[in-house]
N, C-alpha and C positions, 0 to 999 in steps of 0.2 A: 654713723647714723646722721641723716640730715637733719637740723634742726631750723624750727620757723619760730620768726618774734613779728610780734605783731604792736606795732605802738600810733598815736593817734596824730594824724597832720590836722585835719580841720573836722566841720561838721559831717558826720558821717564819710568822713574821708581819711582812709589810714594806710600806713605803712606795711607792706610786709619785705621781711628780708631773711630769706632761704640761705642759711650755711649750708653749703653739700659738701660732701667730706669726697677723697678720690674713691675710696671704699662702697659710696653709694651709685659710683658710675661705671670705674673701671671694666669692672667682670663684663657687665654690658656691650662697652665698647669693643674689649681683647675679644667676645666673642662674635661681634658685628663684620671684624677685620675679617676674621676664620673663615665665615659665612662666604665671603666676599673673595676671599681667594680660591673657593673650590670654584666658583662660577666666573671669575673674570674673565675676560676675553683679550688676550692680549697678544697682536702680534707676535709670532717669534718662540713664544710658547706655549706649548699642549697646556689644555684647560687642568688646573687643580696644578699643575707644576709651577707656578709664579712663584718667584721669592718675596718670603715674607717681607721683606725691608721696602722690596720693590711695591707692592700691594698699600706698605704704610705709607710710605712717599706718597703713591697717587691719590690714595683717597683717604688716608687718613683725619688731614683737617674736617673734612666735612663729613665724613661718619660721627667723629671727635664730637662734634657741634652738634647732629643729631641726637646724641646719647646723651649731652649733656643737659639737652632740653629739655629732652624726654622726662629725664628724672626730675628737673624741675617740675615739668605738667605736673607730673604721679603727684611729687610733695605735695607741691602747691591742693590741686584737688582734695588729696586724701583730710590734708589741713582742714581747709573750709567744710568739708563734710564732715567730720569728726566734729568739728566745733560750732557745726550748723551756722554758718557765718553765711547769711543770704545778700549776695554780693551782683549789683548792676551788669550787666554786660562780660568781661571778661578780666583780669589785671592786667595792669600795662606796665611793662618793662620802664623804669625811673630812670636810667640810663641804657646805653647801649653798652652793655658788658661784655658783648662778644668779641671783642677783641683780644684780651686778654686770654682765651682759650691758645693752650698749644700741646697739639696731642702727642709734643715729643716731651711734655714735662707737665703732666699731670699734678693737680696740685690739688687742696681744698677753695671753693671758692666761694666768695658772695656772691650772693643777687637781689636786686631791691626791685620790687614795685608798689604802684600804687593800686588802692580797689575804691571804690565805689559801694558803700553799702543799703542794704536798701531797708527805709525806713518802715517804720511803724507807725498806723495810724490808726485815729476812731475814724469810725464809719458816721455821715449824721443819720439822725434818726427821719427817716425816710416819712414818719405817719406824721411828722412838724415842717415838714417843706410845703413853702408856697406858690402852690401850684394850680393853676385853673385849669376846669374842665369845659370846654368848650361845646355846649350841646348849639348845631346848625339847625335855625328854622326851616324845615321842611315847607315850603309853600303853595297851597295848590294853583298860583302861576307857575312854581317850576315844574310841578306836576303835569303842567298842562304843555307847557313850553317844549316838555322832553318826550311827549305823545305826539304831538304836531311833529316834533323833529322825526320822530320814528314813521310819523304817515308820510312824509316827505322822502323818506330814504330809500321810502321802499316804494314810493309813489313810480305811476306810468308815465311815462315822457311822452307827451305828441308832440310832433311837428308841426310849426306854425309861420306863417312869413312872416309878418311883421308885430314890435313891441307893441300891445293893446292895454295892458293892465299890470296893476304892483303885482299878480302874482304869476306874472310870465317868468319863465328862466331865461337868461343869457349864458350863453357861454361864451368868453371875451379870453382875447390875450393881453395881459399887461405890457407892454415896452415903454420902457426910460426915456422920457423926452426931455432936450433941455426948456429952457423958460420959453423958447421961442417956437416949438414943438416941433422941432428936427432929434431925429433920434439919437442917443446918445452911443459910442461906441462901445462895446464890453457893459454894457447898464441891463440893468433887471429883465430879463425876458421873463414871463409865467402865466400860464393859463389857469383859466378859476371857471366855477358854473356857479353863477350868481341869481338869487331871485331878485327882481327887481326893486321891491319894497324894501332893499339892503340900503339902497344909495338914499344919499339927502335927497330931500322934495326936487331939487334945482334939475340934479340930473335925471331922475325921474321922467322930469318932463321933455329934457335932453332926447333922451334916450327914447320916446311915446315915435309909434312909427316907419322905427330904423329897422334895417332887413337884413340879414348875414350880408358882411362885406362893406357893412358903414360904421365908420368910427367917432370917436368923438373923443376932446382932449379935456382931462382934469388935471386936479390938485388932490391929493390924498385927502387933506386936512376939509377940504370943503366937498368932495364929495359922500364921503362917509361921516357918520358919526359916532361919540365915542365908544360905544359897543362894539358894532361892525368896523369901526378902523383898529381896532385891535386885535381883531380876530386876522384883518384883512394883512394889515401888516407883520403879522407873524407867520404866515403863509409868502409874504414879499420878503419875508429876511430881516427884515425892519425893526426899531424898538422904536415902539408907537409914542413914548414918553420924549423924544426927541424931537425938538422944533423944528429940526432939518427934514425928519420923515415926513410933516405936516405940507411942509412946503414942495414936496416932490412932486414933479410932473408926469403924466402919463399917458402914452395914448392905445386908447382900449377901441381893441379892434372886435366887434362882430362875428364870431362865425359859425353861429346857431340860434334862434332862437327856438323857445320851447311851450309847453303846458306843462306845469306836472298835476297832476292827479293827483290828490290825496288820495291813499289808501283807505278804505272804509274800513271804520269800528267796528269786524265783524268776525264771528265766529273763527271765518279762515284766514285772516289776518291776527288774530291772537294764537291758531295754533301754528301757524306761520314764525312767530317770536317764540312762543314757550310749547315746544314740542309736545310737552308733555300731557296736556291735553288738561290741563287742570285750572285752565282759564278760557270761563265761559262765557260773562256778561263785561260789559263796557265798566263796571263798577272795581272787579276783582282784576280789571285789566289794568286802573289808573293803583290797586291796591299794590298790586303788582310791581309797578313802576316808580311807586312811591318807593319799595320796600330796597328796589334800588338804589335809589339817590340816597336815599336814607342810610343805607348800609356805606357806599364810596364815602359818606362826608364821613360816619362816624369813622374809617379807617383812619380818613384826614385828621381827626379828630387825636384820634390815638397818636396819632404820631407829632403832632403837636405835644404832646404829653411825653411823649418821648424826649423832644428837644428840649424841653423845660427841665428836666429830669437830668438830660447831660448837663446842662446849663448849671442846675443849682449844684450838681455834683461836684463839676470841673472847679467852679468857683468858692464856693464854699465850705470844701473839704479840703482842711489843715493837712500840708505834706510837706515835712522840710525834703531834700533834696539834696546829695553831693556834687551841688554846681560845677565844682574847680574839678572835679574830677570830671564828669560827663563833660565838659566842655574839652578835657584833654582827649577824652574818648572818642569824641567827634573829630576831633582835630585827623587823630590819628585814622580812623574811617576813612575821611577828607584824604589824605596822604596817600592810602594804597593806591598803588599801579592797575589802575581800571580796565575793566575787561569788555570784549564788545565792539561792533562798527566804531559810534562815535561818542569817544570818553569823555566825559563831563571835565570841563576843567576845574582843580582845585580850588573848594572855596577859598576869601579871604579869612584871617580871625574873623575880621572885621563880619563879614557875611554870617557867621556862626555866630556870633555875637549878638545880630539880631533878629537867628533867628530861636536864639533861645527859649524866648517865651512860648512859642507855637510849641515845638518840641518837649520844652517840660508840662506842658498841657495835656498835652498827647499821651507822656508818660504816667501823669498823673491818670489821667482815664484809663490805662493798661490796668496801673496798681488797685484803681476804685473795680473793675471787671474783674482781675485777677481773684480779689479778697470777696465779691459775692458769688463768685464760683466755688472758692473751696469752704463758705462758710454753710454755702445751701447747697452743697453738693451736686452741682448743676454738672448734666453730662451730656455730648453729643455722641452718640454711637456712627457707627459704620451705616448701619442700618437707613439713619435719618439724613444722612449723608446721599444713599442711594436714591433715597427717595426723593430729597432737594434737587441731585441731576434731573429724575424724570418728570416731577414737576418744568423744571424749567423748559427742558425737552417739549415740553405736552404746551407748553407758555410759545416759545418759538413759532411752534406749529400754528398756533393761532388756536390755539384750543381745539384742535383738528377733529373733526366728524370721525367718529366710531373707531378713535382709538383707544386699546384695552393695554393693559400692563402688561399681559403674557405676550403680546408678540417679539418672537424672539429679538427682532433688528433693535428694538427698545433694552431689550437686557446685556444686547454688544455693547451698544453706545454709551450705558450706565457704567459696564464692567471696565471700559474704555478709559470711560472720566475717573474712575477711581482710581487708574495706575498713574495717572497725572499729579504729580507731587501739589502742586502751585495750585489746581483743581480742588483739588481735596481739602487743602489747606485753607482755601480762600472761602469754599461753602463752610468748613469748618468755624472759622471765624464768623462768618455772617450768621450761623444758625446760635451760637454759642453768645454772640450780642444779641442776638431776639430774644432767647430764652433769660438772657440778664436784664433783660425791658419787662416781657409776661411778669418775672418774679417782683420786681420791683413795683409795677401794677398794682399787684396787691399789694403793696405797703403803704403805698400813697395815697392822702385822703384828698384828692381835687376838690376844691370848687366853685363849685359848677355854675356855668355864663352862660345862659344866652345868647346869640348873636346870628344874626341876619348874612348869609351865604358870602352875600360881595365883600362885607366888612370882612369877613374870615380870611378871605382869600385875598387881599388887599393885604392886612395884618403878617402872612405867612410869606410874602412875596418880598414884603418891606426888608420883613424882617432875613431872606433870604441874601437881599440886597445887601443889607448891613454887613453879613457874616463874610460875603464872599469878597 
């Protein structure tokens, strides 16, 4: 009978060390060898006639070694499950004992490792966290700004010969010039359709005149301003926050100009946008588009609440940790013989060492997810799973015109993604964190802020900045 003791190295870090007696392997192995002689392949001799001695010589050691392990897993497992020992990742052999195996003298053996066990904690109380709710002023400039934008989008283009007024369009190619306005080699090529009234006054008046095929040479920093050089530059590649992108030069080349037509406020321009025929007046069209913007912020909004939420959680929730252990465990990770094109080289300690804290962070959010899954019995079925591909599928598409669920090609590519192990796994995960956000929702008392669209978005960008 194998016997296990279990005694304690540090915090939540302990010993176990498996006597196996030759009694709990033997049979095992004597009947591994058996197995293994009716099928061998061996030169010289008809199958199943191999001599037995011959059979032990060649494969002995490593059947040996097999069966020995073997019975360690069982022990070891059956230990921990009996004793409900909830235990990190897997144990790790304390030494290497394998040597001492010899299948020509079977003996009783030890075996020591180490586990990792996984701790116990209080949950905080979720209705005492400080957390703000961020309601965005809706304003009827943006209201207005984002009706203008839609008359424009879907505005007529005429052709025009030369620039007349702020609300001509250009369509300009950007190219990299150096200071002296020779092009640069390998520098930004890109084309933009620009309304005039984008550029500072300066070039405005630049530009009043010019006819496809005339260009003219700026500076980012001085022909836009801060609004449009933000937009403009992240269309260029650019981070508009950088004094280099201010200073760039370019020469913007001509080769259309335009009218566009606003689209009129009218009956067939709203069912144009909302098919559905349930926007009639110019009033229920700005309600309409309110209810948009309103709707995208509050998402923003939520998910701001979100981030506070992991925030307070990560940080604030007491979790000791079997460092010495997980850090051996990593180590050992680190070691295996990597599989794949191109195998990451082993980290240093050193490297593990710093990246401990990210890593027990991480962990610590598994264990705070884990414990409000199985306390509110949060579940993802198959079901919502299939429904998450086709979503995404229907998302891909572009929200594609007049597709229905029942066509078959849609329940291939559903049925498809669910044999995808890493698919299923990874919607599994992301729907199993949403539904751990919905429940914690309700438990959290936000409150609730005010604040003006740009500061919001400002605040979330910073604060992106911070994190990454």
């Amino acid at each position: 009978m194998a016997t296990i003791t279990q005694e304690k190295i540090g915090p939540l870090h302990e010993k176990l060390s498996v006597k196996l007696e030759k009694t709990d392997y033997l049979p095992g192995f004597e009947k591994s060898l058996k197995e293994y002689s009716k099928k061998a392949n061996i030169p010289g001799f008809r199958p199943g006639k191999v001599p037995a001695g011959l059979i032990k010589k060649m494969y002995g050691p490593s059947l040996f070694m097999d069966e020995v392990l073997r019975s360690i897993d069982k022990e070891i497992l059956n230990y921990l499950d009996t004793n409900k020992v909830n235990i990190f990742a897997q144990p790790l052999p304390l030494e290497n004992d394998m040597a001492k195996l010899d299948a020509n003298n079977p003996v009783d053996y030890d075996f020591h490792f180490e586990i990792g066990l996984k701790p116990d904690f209080k949950m905080l109380d979720l209705a005492k966290l400080d957390i703000t709710g961020y309601n965005i002023d809706i304003t009827d400039e943006m209201v207005n700004e984002e009706v203008e934008r839609l008359q424009n989008r879907y505005g007529n283009m005429t052709d025009k010969d030369t620039v007349e007024a702020d609300d001509n369009v250009v369509n300009v190619t950007f190219t990299e010039t150096s200071a002296d306005g020779s092009e640069v080699a390998d520098g930004i090529k890109k084309d933009n359709s620009l309304l005039v009234k984008y550029f500072a006054p300066a070039v405005r008046t630049a530009l009043n005149g010019k006819k496809a095929g005339d260009s003219i040479n700026i500076t980012l920093g001085e022909a836009f301003e801060e609004k449009e050089l933000e937009f403009i530059a992240q269309d260029l590649g650019l981070n508009k926050d950088e004094t280099a992108t201010k200073e760039k030069t370019f020469k913007l080349e001509i080769t259309k100009v335009g009218l566009l037509e606003k689209k009129e406020l009218n009956e067939e321009f709203f069912n144009q946008l909302y098919p559905a025929g349930d926007v009639k007046t110019e009033e229920e069209f700005k309600a309409k588009v309110k209810d948009e913007i309103y709707n995208y912020w509050a998402s923003q909004s939520r998910n701001q609440i979100h981030d506070q939420l992991f925030h307070k959680l990560v940080d604030d929730t007491k979790i000791e940790f079997p460092e010495t252990f997980l850090k051996n465990w990593l180590i050992t990770q680190n070691n295996q013989p990597q599989e794949g094109e191109n195998p990451q080289p082993a980290k240093t300690p050193e490297q593990i060492e710093a990246e401990m804290p990210a890593f027990l962070n991480q962990l610590k959010w598994t264990l705070i997810t884990e414990k409000i899954v199985a306390d509110n019995a949060i579940q993802v079925g198959p079901d919502e799973i299939r429904d998450f591909a086709k979503q995404q599928l229907f998302q891909y598409m572009g929200g594609a015109m007049g597709m229905t669920d029942d066509q078959p090609w849609v329940n291939d590519y559903v049925e498809r993604m669910m044999k995808d192990r890493k698919y299923v796994e990874d919607a599994y995960n992301r729907l199993q964190s949403q539904k751990v956000f919905e429940w914690a929702e309700t438990k959290v008392k936000p409150k609730a802020t005010s604040i003006k669209a740009e500061d919001f978005a400002k605040m979330v960008s910073e604060h992106q900045h911070h994190h990454h």
